[in-house]
C-alpha positions as CSV (number, residue, x, y, z in Angstrom):
1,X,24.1,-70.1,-19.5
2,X,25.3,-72.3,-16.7
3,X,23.4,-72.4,-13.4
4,X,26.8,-71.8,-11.4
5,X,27.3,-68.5,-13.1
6,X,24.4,-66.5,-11.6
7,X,26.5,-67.1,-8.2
8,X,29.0,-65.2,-9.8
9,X,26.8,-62.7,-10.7
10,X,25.4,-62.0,-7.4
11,X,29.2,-62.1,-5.7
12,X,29.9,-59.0,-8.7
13,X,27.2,-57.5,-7.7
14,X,28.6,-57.3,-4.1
15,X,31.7,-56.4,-5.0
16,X,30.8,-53.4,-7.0
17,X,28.3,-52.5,-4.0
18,X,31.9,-52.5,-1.7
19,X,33.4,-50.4,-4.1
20,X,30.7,-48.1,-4.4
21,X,31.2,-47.6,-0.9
22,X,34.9,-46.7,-1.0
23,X,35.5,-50.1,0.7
24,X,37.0,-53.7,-0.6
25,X,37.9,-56.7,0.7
26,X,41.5,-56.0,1.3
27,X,40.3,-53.1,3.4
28,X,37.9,-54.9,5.2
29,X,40.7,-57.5,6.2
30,X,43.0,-54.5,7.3
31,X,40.8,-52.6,8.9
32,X,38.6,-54.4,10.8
33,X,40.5,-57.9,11.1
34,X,37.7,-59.9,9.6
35,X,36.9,-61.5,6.5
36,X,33.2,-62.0,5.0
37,X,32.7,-65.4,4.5
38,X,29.4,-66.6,2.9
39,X,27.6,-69.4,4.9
40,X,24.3,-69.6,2.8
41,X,23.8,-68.9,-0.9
42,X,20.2,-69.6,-2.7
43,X,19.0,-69.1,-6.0
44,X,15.5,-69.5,-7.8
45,X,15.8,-69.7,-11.6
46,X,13.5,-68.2,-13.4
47,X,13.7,-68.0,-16.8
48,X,16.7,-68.9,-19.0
49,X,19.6,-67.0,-20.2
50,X,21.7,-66.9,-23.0
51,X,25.0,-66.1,-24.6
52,X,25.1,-62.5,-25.3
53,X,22.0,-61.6,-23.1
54,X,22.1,-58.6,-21.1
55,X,21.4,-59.2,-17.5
56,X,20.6,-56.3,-15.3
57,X,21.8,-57.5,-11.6
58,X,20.2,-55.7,-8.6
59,X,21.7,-55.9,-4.8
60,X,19.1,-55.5,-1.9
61,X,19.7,-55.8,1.8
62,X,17.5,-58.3,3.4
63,X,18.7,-58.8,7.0
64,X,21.5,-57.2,9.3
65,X,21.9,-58.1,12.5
66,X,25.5,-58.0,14.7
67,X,27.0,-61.0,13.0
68,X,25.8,-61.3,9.5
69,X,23.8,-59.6,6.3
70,X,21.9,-61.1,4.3
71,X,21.9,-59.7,0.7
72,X,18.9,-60.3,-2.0
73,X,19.5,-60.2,-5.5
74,X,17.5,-59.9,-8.8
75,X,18.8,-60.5,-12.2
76,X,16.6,-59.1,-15.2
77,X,16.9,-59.6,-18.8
78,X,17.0,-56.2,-20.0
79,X,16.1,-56.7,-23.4
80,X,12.6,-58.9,-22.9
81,X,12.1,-57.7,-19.0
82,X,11.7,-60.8,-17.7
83,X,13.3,-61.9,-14.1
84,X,15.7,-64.7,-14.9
85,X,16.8,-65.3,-11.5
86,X,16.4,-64.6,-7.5
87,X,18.5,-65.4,-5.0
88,X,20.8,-64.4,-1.9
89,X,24.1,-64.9,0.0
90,X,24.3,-64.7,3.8
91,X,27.9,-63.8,5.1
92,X,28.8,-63.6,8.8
93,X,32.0,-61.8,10.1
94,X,34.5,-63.7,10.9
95,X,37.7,-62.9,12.9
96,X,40.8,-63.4,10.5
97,X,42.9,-65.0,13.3
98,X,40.6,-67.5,15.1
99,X,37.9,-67.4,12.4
100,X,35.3,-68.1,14.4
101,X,32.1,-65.6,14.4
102,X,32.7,-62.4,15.7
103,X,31.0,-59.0,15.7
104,X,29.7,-57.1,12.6
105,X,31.9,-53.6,12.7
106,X,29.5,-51.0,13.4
107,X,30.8,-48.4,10.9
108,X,30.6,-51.7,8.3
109,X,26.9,-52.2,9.4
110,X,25.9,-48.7,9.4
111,X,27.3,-48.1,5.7
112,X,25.4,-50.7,4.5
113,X,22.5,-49.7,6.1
114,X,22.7,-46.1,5.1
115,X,23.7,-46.8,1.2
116,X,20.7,-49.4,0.9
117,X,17.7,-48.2,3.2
């Protein structure tokens, strides 16, 4: 498997968390007038993947503060067990208009906190 698509893995993996939360982006953008851009993505690879492999993907929350969170992932082979990556994406609230940095909504924040504590 391509390096680049374990990125894609961990943004799925976020996405799904959002959804699991009755949220996505669309509503992020209308309701809170920010967008989530990511400003720092790392992964460590561990072991390789294949074609067909199934990959277990799991979301952690690493850091929140007023501006950004900072989301850990894990991505497991299911079959043999063995962790085939590690990584994270940091994203910062941005306002849509100016998009500069702005504030972390605290219903947003507190959300995340509650569904991942």
């Amino acid at each position: 498997m391509h390096f680049s698509n374990y990125f894609r893995f961990f943004e799925r993996a976020e996405e799904a968390f959002y959804r699991s939360l009755g949220i996505d982006f669309d509503q992020v953008h209308q309701r809170y007038n920010i967008w989530l851009p990511r400003v720092e993505a790392f992964c460590r690879y561990k072991s390789p993947s294949r074609f067909n492999d199934l990959l277990e993907i799991a979301l952690t929350l690493e850091n929140i503060d007023d501006r950004t969170i900072r989301y850990g992932f894990t991505i497991t082979n299911t079959a043999t067990h063995h962790l085939a990556a590690q990584g994270y994406v940091t994203i910062i609230a941005a306002d849509l208009v100016t998009r500069k940095a702005s504030k972390l909504p605290d219903e947003l924040a507190k959300q995340v906190r509650e569904a991942l504590s």
